[in-house]
C-alpha positions as a Markdown table, in Angstrom:
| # | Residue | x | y | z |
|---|---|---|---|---|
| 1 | Unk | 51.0 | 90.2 | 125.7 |
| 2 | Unk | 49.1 | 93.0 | 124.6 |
| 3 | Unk | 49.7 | 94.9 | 127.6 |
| 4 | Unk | 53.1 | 95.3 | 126.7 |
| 5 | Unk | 52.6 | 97.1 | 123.6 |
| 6 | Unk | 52.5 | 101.0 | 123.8 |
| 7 | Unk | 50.0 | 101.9 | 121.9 |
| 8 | Unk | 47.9 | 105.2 | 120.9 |
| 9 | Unk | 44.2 | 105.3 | 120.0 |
| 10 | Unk | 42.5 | 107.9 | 117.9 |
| 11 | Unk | 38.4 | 106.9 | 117.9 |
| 12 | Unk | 38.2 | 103.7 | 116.3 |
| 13 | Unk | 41.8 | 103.7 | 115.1 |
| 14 | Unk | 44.6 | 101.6 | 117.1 |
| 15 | Unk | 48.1 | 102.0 | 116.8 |
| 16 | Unk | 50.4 | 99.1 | 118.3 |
| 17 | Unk | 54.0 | 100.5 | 118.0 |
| 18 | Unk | 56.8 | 98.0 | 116.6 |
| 19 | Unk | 59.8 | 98.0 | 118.6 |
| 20 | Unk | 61.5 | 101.3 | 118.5 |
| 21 | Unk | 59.1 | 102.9 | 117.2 |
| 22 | Unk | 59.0 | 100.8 | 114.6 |
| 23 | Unk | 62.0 | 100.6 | 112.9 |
| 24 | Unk | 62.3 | 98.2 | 110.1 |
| 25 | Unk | 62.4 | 95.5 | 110.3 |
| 26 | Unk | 59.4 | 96.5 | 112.8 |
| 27 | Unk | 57.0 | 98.4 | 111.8 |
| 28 | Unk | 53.7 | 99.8 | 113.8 |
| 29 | Unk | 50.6 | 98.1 | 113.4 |
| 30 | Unk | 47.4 | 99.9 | 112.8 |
| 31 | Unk | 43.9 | 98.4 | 113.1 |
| 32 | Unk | 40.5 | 100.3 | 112.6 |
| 33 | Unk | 37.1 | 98.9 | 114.3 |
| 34 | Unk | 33.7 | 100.0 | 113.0 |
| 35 | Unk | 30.3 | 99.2 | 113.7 |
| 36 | Unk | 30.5 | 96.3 | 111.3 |
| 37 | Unk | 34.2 | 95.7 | 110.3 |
| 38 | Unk | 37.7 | 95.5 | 111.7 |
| 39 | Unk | 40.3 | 96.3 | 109.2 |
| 40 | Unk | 43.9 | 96.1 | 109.7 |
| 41 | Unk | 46.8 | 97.9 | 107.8 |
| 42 | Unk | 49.9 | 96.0 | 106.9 |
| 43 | Unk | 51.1 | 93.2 | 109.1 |
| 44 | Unk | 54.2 | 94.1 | 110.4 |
| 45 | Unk | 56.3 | 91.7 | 112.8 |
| 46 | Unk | 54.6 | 93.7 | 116.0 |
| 47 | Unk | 51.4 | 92.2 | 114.5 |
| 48 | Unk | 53.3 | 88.2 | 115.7 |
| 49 | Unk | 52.3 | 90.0 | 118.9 |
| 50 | Unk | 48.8 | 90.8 | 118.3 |
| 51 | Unk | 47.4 | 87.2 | 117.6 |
| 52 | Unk | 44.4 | 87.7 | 119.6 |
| 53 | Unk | 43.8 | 91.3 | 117.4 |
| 54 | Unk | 44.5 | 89.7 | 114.4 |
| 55 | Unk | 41.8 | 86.8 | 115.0 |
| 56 | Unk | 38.9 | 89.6 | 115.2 |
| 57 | Unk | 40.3 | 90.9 | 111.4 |
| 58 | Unk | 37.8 | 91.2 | 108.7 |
| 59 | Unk | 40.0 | 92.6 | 106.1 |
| 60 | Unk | 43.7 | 93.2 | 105.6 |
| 61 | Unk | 44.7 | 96.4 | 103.5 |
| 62 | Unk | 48.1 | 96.8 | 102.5 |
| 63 | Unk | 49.4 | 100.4 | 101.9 |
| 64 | Unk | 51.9 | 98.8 | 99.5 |
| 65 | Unk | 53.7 | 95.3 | 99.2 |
| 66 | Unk | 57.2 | 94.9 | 100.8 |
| 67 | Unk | 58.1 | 91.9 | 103.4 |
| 68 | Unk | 58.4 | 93.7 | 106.4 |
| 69 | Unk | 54.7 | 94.7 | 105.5 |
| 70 | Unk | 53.5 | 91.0 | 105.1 |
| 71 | Unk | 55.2 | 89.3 | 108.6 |
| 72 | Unk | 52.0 | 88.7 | 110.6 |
| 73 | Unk | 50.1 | 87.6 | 107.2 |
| 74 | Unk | 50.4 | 84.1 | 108.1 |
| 75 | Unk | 48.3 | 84.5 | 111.4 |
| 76 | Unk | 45.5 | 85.5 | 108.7 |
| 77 | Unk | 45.3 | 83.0 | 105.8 |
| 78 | Unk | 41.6 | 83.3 | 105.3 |
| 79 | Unk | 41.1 | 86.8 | 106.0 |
| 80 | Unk | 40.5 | 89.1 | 102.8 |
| 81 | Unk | 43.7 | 90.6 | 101.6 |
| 82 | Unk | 44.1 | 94.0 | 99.4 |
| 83 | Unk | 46.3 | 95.3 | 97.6 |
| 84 | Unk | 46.6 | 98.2 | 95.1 |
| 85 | Unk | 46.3 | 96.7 | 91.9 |
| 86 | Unk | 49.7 | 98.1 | 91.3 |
| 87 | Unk | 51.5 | 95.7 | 93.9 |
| 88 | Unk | 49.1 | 93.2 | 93.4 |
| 89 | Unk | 51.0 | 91.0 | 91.7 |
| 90 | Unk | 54.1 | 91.0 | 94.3 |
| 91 | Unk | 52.0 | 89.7 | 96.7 |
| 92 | Unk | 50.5 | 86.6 | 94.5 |
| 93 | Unk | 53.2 | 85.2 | 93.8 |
| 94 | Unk | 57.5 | 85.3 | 94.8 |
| 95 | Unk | 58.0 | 86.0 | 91.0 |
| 96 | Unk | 55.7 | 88.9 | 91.0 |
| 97 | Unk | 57.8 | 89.9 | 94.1 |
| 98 | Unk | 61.0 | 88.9 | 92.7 |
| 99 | Unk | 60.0 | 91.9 | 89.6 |
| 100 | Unk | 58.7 | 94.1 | 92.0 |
| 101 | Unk | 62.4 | 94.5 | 93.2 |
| 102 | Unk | 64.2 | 93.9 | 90.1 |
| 103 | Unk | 67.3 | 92.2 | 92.0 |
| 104 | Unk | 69.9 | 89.9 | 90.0 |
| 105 | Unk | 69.0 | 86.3 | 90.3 |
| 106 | Unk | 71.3 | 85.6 | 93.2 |
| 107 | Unk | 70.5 | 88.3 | 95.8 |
| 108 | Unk | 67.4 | 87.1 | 94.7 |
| 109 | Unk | 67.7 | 83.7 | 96.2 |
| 110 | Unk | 69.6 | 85.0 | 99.1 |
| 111 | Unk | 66.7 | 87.9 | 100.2 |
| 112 | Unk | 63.6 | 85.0 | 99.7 |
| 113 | Unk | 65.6 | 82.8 | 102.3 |
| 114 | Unk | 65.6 | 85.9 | 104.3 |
| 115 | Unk | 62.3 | 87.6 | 104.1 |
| 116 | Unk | 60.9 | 83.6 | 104.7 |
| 117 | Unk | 62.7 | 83.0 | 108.1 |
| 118 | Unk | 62.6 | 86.8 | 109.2 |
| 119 | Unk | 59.5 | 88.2 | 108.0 |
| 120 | Unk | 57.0 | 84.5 | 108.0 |
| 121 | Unk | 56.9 | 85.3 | 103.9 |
| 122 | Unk | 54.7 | 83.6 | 101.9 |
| 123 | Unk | 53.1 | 84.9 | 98.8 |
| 124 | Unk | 48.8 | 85.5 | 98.8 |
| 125 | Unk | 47.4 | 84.3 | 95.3 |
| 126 | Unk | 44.3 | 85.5 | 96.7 |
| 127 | Unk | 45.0 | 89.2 | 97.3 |
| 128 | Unk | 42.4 | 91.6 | 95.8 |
| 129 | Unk | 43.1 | 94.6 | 93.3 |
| 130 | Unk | 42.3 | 97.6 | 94.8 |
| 131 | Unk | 42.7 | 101.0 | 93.0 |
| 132 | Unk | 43.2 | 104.7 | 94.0 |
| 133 | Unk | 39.6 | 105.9 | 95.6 |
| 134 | Unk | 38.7 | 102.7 | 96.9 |
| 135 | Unk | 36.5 | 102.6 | 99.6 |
| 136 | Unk | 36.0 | 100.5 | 102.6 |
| 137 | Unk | 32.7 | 101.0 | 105.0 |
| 138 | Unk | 33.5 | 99.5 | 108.3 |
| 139 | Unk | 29.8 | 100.7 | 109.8 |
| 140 | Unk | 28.8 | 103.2 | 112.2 |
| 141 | Unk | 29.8 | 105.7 | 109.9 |
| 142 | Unk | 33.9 | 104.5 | 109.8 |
| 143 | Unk | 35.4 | 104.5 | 106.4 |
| 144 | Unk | 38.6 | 104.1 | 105.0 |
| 145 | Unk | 39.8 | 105.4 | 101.6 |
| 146 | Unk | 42.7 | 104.6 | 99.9 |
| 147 | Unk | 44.7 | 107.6 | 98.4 |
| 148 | Unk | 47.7 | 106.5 | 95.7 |
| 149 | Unk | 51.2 | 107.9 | 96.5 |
| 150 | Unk | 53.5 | 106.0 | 94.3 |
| 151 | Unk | 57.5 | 106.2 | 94.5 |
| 152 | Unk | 58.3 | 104.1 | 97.1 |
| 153 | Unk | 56.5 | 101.0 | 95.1 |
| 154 | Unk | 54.5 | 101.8 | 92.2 |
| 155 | Unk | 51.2 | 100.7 | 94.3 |
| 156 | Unk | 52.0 | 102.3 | 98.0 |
| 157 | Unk | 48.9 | 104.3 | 99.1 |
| 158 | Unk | 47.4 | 106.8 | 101.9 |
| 159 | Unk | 45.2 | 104.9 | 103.8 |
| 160 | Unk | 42.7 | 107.8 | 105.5 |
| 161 | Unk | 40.1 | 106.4 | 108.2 |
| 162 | Unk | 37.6 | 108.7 | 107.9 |
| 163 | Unk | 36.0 | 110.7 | 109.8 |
| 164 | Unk | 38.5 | 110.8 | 112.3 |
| 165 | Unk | 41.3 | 111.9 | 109.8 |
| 166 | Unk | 43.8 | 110.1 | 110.9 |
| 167 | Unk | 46.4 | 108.8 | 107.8 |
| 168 | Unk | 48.0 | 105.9 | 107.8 |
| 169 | Unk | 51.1 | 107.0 | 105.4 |
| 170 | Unk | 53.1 | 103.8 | 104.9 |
| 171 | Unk | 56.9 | 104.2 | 104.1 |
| 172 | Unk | 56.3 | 107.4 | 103.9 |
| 173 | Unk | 58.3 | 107.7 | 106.8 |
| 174 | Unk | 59.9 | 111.5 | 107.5 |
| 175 | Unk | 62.8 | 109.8 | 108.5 |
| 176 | Unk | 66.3 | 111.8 | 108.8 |
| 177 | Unk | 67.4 | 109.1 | 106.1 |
| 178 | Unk | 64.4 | 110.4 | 103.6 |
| 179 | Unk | 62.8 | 108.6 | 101.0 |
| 180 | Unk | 63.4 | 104.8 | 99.4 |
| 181 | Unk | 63.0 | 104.2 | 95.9 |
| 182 | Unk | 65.7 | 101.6 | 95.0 |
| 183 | Unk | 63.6 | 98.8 | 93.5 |
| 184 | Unk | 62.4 | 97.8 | 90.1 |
| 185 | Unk | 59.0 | 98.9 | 91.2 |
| 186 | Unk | 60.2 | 102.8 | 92.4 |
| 187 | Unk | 59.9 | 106.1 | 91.2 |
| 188 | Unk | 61.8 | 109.7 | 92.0 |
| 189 | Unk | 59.8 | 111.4 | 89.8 |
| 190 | Unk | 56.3 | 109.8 | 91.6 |
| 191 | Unk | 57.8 | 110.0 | 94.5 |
| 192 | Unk | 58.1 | 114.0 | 94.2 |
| 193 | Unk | 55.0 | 114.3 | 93.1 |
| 194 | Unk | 53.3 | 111.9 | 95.7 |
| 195 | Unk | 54.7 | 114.1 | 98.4 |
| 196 | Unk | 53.1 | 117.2 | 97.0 |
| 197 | Unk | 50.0 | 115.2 | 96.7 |
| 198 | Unk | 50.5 | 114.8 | 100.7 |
| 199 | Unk | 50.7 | 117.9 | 101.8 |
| 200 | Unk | 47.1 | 118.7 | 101.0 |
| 201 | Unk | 45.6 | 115.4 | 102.4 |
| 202 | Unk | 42.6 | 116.4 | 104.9 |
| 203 | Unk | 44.1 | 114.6 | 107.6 |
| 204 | Unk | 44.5 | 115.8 | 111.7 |
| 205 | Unk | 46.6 | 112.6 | 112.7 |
| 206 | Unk | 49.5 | 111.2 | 110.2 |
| 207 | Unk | 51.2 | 107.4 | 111.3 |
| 208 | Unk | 54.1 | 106.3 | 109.7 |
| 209 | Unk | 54.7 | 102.3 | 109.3 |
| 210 | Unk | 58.4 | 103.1 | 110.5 |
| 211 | Unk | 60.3 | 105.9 | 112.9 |
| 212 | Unk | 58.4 | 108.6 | 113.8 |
| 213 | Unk | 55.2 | 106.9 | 114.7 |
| 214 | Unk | 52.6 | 109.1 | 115.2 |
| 215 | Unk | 52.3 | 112.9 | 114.8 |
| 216 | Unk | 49.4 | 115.1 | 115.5 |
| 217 | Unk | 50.6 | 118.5 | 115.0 |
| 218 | Unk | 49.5 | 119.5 | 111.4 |
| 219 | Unk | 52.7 | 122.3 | 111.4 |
| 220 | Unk | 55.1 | 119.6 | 112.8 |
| 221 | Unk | 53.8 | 117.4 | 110.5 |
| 222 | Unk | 54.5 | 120.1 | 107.9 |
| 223 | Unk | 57.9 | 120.6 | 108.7 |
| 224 | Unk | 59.1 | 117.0 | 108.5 |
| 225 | Unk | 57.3 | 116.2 | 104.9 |
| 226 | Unk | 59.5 | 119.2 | 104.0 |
| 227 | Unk | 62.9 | 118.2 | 105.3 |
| 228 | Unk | 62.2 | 114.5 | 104.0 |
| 229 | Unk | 61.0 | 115.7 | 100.6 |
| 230 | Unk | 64.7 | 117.7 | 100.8 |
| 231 | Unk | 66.8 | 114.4 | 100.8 |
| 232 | Unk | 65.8 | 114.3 | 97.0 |
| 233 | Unk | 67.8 | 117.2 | 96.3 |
| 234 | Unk | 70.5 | 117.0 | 98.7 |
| 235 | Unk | 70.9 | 113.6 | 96.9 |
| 236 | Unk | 70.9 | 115.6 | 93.6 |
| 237 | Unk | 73.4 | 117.6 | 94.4 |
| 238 | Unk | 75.5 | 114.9 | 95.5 |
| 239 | Unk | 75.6 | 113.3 | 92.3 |
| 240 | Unk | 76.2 | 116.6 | 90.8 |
| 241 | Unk | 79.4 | 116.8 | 92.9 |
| 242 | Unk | 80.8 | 113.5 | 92.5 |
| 243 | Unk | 80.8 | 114.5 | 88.7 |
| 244 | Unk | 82.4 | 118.2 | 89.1 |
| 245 | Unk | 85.8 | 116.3 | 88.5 |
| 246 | Unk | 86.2 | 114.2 | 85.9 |
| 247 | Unk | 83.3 | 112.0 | 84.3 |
| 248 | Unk | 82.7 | 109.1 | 85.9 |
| 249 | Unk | 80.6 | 105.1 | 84.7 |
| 250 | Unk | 77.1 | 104.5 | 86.5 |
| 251 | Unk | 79.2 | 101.4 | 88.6 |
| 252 | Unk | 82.0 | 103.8 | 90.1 |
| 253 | Unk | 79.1 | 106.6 | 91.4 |
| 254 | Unk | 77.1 | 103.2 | 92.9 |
| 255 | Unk | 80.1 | 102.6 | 94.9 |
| 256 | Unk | 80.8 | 105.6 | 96.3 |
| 257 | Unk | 77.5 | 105.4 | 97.7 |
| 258 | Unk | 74.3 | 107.4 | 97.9 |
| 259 | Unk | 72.1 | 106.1 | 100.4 |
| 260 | Unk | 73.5 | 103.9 | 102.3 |
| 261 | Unk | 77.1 | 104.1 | 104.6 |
| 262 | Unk | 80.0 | 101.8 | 104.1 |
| 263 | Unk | 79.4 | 99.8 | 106.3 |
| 264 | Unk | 75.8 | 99.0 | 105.3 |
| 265 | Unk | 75.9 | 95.5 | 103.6 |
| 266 | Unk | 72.4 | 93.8 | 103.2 |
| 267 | Unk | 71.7 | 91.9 | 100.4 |
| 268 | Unk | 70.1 | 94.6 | 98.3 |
| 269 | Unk | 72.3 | 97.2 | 99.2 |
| 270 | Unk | 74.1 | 97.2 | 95.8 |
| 271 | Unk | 71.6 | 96.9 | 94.0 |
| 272 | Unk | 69.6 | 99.6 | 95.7 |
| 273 | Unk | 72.4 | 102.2 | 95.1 |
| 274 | Unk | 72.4 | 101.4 | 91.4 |
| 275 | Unk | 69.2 | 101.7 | 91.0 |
| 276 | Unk | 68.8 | 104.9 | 93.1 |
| 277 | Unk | 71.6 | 106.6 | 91.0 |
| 278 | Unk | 70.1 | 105.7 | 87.6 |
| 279 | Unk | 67.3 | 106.9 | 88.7 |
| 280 | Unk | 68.8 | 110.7 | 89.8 |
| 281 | Unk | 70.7 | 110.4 | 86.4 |
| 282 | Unk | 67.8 | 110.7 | 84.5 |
| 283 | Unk | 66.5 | 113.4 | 86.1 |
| 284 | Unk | 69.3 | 115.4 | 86.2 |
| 285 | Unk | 69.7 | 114.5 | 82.1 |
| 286 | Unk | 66.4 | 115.5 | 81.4 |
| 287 | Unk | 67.2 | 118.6 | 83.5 |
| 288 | Unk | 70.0 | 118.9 | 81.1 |
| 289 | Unk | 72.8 | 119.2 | 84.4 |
| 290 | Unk | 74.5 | 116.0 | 82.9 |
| 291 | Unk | 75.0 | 114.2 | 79.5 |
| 292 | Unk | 76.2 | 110.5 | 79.1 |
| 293 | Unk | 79.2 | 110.1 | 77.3 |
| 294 | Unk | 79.6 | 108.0 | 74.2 |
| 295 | Unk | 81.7 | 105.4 | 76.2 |
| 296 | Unk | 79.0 | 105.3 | 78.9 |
| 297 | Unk | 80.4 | 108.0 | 81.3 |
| 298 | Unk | 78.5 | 110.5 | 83.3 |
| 299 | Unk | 79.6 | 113.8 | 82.7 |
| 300 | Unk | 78.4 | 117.6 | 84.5 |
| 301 | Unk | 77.6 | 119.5 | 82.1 |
């Protein structure tokens, strides 16, 4: 089965690619074999592919805590799980989850019947806290350190397998569709300044849990951070125009949509927009480009 998985090696780093390319709900699985220790990052549903890989595991280290990120978690019960302290509690338990993204009660219910029969979810009480600078020694001089780029969730992280260089950069995607931060749990603000924090990491190789994979060209990787960290301000200046008009409630600018198409109906969608347009709001307050009216209206100002 593991012959039919493309797959790129770096030294002691593996990437198994998730179906195209690992698109959610894929994702690409990345495991790391020292001297001592084999560590894998994330579990994506590729990893359902990879039982043999997974049975050599000695530790699992999640860049951050989403359920496409926790699919091949079952295949590893006993294995030692971490998780940046931030996050930690969405993976203990389905009400830290349920927080973490900060859905009403009945998308709730509908995305946990999901993520269980889609993604294998089941909550880890027995994740460890991990915090930005950890430090894992896999032997023969392998070493992975966690570097904390919040925004996406408040606990996703750099994973760099030193010293090869080579990044593991979670959600972090440099996607044409740019950054996420529509949960309870995200941050624009973060988010910005994660990416900035990015652009300086010592790193030769950068994977991505979703889309573009791998890239190994430190000026191509260059260029995509920047058109990815752009979405932010396109989206800015979106918003900006759907107010030029008239002034307009939080509710009406949710539905006209700034992430997601029309015709994009998951269970969170809704919910995500809201979130992602309160978020740009306040920016764009504290910017002083809009004011909220006293009846609750955004206005351009």
């Amino acid at each position: 089965m593991i012959d039919t998985i493309d797959k790129a090696v770096f030294g002691p780093v593996t990437v198994y690619f998730g179906d195209r390319n690992g698109k959610y709900p894929d994702g690409n699985q990345v495991v790391v074999r020292g001297a001592d220790s084999l560590a894998i990052f994330d579990t994506p549903r590729v990893a359902n592919r990879l039982p043999q890989v997974l049975a050599e595991a000695d530790l699992a280290i999640l860049g951050h805590v989403h359920e496409d990120h926790m699919a091949g978690l079952h295949l590893v019960p006993a294995c030692p799980l971490y998780v940046h302290e931030a996050d930690a509690p969405a993976a203990r338990s389905w009400a830290g989850m349920a927080a973490h993204y900060g859905y009403g009660e009945a998308v709730l219910q509908t995305l946990r019947r999901q993520i269980e029969a889609q993604f294998h979810y089941q909550p880890r009480p027995d994740a460890i806290a991990y915090a930005d600078g950890q430090v894992w020694d896999l032997g023969g001089g392998v070493r992975v350190c966690a570097l904390h780029l919040p925004g996406h969730t408040a606990g996703h992280c750099a994973l760099l397998v030193e010293p090869v260089g080579v990044a593991f950069i979670g959600d972090i995607d440099l996607s044409s569709f740019g950054p996420y931060y529509g949960d309870a749990s995200s941050d624009l603000g973060a988010f910005r300044r994660s990416l900035a924090r990015l652009a300086k990491l010592p790193a030769r190789v950068w994977i991505t849990s979703h889309h573009k994979g791998v890239v190994t060209a430190h000026g191509r990787f260059l260029e995509l951070l920047q058109a990815y960290a752009a979405r932010l301000d396109e989206r800015s200046a979106r918003l900006l125009q759907m107010l030029q008009a008239a002034p307009r409630s939080l509710a009406d600018l949710a539905r006209e949509r700034l992430l997601y198409p029309p015709d994009h109906t998951e269970a969170w969608t809704e919910a995500a927009e809201w979130r992602t347009v309160t978020l740009h709001l306040a920016e764009l307050q504290a910017a002083g480009k809009v004011r909220q009216l006293d009846d609750g209206r955004w206005q351009h100002r």
